[in-house]
C-alpha positions as a printed Julia matrix, in Angstrom:
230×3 Matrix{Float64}:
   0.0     0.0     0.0
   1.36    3.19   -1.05
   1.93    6.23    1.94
   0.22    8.97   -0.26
  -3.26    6.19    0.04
  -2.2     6.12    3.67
  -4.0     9.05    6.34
  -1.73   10.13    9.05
  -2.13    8.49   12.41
  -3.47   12.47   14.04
  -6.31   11.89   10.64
  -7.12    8.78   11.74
  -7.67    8.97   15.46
  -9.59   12.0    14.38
 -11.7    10.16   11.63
 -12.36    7.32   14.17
 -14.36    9.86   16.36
 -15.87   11.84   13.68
 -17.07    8.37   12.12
 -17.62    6.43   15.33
 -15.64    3.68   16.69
 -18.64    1.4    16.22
 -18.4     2.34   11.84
 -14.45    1.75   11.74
 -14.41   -1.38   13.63
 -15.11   -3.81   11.27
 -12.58   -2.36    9.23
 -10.16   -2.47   12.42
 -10.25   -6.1    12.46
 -10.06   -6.45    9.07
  -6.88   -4.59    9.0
  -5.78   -6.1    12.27
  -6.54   -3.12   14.28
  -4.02   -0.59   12.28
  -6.25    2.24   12.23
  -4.79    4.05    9.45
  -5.12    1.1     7.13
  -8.56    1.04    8.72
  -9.42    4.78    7.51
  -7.81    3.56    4.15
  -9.94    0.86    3.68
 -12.77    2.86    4.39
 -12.04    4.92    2.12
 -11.87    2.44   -0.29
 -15.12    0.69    0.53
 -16.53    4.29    0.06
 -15.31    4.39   -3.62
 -16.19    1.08   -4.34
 -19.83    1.37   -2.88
 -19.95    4.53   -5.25
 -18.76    2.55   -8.21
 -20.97   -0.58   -7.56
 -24.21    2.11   -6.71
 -23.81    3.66  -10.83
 -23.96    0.07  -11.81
 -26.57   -1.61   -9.68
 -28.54    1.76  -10.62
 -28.19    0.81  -14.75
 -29.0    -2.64  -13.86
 -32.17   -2.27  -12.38
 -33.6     0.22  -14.6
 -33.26   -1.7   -17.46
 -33.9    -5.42  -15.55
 -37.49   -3.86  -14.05
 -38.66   -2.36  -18.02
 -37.78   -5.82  -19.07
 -39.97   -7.78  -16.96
 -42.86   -4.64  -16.94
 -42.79   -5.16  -20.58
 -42.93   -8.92  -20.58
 -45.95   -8.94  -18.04
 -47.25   -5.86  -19.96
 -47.57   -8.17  -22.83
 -48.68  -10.93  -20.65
 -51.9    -9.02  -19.38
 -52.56   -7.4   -22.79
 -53.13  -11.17  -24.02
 -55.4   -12.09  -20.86
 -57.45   -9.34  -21.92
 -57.83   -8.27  -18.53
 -58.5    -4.71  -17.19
 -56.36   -2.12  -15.87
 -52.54   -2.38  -15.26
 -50.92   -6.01  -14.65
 -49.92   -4.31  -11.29
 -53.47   -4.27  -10.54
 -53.45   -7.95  -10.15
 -56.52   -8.48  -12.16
 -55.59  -12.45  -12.32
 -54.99  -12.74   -8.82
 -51.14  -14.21   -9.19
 -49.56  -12.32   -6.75
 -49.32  -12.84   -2.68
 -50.27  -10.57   -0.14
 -47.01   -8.6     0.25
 -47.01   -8.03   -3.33
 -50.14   -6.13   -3.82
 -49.45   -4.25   -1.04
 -45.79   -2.71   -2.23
 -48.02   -1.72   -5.42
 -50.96   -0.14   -3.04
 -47.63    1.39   -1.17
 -46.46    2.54   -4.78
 -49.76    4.16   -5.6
 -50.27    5.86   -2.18
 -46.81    7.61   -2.23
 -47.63    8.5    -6.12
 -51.36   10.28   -4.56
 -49.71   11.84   -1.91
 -46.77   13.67   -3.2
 -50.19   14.55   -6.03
 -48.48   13.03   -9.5
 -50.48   11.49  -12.56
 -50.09    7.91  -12.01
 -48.27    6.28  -15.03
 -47.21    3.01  -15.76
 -43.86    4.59  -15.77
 -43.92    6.18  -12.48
 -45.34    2.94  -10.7
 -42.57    1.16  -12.44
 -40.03    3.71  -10.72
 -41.93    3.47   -7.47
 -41.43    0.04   -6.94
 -38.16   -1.35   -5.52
 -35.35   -3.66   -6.37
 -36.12   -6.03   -3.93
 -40.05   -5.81   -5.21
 -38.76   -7.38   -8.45
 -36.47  -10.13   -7.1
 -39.37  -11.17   -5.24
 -41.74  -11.87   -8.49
 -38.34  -13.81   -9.94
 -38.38  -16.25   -6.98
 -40.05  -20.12   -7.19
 -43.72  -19.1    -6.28
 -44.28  -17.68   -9.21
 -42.14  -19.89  -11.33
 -45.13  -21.34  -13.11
 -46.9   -17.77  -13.11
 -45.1   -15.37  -13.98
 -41.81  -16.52  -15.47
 -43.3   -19.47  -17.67
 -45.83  -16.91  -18.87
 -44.25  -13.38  -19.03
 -40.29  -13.35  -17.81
 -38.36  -15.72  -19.09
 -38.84  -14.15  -22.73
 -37.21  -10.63  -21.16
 -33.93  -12.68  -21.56
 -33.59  -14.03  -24.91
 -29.66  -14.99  -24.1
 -30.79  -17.19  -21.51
 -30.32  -20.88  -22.46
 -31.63  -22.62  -20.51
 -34.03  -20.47  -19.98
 -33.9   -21.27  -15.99
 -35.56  -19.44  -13.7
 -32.82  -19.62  -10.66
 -29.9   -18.85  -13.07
 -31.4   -15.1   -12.82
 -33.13  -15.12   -9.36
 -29.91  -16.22   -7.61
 -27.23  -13.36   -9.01
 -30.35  -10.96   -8.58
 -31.04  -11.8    -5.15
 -27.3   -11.34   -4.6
 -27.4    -8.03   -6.07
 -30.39   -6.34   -4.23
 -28.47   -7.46   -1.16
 -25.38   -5.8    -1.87
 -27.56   -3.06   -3.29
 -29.22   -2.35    0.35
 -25.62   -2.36    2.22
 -24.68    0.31   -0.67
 -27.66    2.32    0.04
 -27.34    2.32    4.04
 -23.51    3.03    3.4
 -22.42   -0.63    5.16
 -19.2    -2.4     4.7
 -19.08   -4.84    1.55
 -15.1    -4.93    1.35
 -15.89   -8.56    2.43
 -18.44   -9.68   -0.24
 -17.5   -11.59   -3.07
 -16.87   -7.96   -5.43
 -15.15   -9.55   -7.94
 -18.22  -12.09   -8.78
 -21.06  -10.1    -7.92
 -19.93   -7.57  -10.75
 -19.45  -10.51  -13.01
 -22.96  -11.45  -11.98
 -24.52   -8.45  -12.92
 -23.23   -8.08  -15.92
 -23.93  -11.82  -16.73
 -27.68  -11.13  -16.09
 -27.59   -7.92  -18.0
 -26.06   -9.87  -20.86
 -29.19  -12.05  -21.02
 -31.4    -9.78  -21.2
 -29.15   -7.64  -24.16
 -26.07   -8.03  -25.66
 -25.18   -4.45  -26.18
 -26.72   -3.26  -22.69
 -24.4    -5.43  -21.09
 -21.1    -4.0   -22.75
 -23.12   -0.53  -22.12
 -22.67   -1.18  -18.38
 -19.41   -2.84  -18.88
 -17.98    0.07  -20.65
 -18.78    2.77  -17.86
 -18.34    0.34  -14.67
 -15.53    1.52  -12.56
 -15.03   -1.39  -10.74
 -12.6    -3.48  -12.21
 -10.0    -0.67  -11.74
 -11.21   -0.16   -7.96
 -10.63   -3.97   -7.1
  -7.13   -3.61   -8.7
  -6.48   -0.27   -6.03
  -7.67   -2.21   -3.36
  -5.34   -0.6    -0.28
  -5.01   -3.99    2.03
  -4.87   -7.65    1.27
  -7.4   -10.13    2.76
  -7.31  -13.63    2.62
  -8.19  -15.01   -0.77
 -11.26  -16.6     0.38
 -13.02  -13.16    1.0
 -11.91  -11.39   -1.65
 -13.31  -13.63   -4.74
């Protein structure tokens, strides 16, 4: 690790209390309780977290239009009224129909036209895993999402839940601004662009292209033990 990457020892007992000792732990024992490899690495998971946020944020955008457009298509052929979010056929669970009844009620309140688009934005990443996982494997992906991913042969269900369900994890510890030095970077970036891949070709070296996080891994500040790091 290179000094100028390195923050004085006065910077670092300083950061420790501005941050909290609680926040830098994990990165103390990680580094073996040297605190200014602990600020570095911090530091690090910062940038990394930043990188890993632009990419998760292309990723869902254009994974969530993919399966709203399958299950668009999907109701339009049922012939059924309103939105498929309205859940006209009754397919999905409780929790379900109430993140879209959540959805619409934040829409009402903050008093914007409700669009397909909008509700589509409204809804979260970890609303869309959900409708990818078994219960609706003869629903939803026989009938509507496994033809968002025309790359996908097999076309198996779990070979896009798992890597997604991965994702919206790492997504959340992103968001609440939680260590993830220790997940598996290296694959979970592979993963996503896998996934993206299925669903398009060209999206997926789109994302590829503008992700910084192959050169992040490589500026990593500390070593780890192999088996974290992969």
């Amino acid at each position: 690790m290179s000094n100028d990457l390195t923050p004085s020892h006065a910077l670092a007992v300083q950061l420790r209390r501005r941050l909290s000792a609680e926040r830098l732990d994990p990165y103390e024992r990680a580094c073996n309780h040297d605190l200014e490899q602990a600020v570095a690495l911090y530091e690090w998971n910062s940038s990394i977290s930043a990188a890993f946020h632009e990419v998760l944020g292309l990723f869902e955008i254009v994974l969530r239009n993919a399966l709203h457009d399958q299950l668009t298509r999907w109701h339009q052929r049922q012939r059924r009224p309103g939105q498929w979010y309205d859940d006209p056929a009754g397919v999905l669970e409780a929790h379900r129909r109430q993140d879209v009844a959540d959805a619409y009620a934040r829409l009402r309140r903050d008093g914007k036209v409700i669009t397909p688009g909008r509700m589509i934005a409204e809804l979260t990443f970890g609303f869309w895993r959900y409708l990818l996982t078994r219960r609706y494997e003869t629903t939803l992906w026989t009938h509507a999402f496994r033809r968002a991913f025309p790359n996908l042969r097999p076309a198996q269900r779990t070979r896009i839940h798992n890597p997604v369900d991965s994702l919206v994890r790492l997504r959340n510890r992103v968001a609440h601004h939680e260590p993830i030095h220790n997940r598996p970077l290296a694959t979970l970036h592979h993963d996503l662009l896998h996934v993206a891949g299925h669903l398009d070709g060209d999206v997926e070296e789109w994302i590829r292209s503008r992700s910084r996080v192959p050169a992040l891994l490589l500026s990593r500040p500390t070593q780890l033990p192999a088996a974290t790091r992969s």
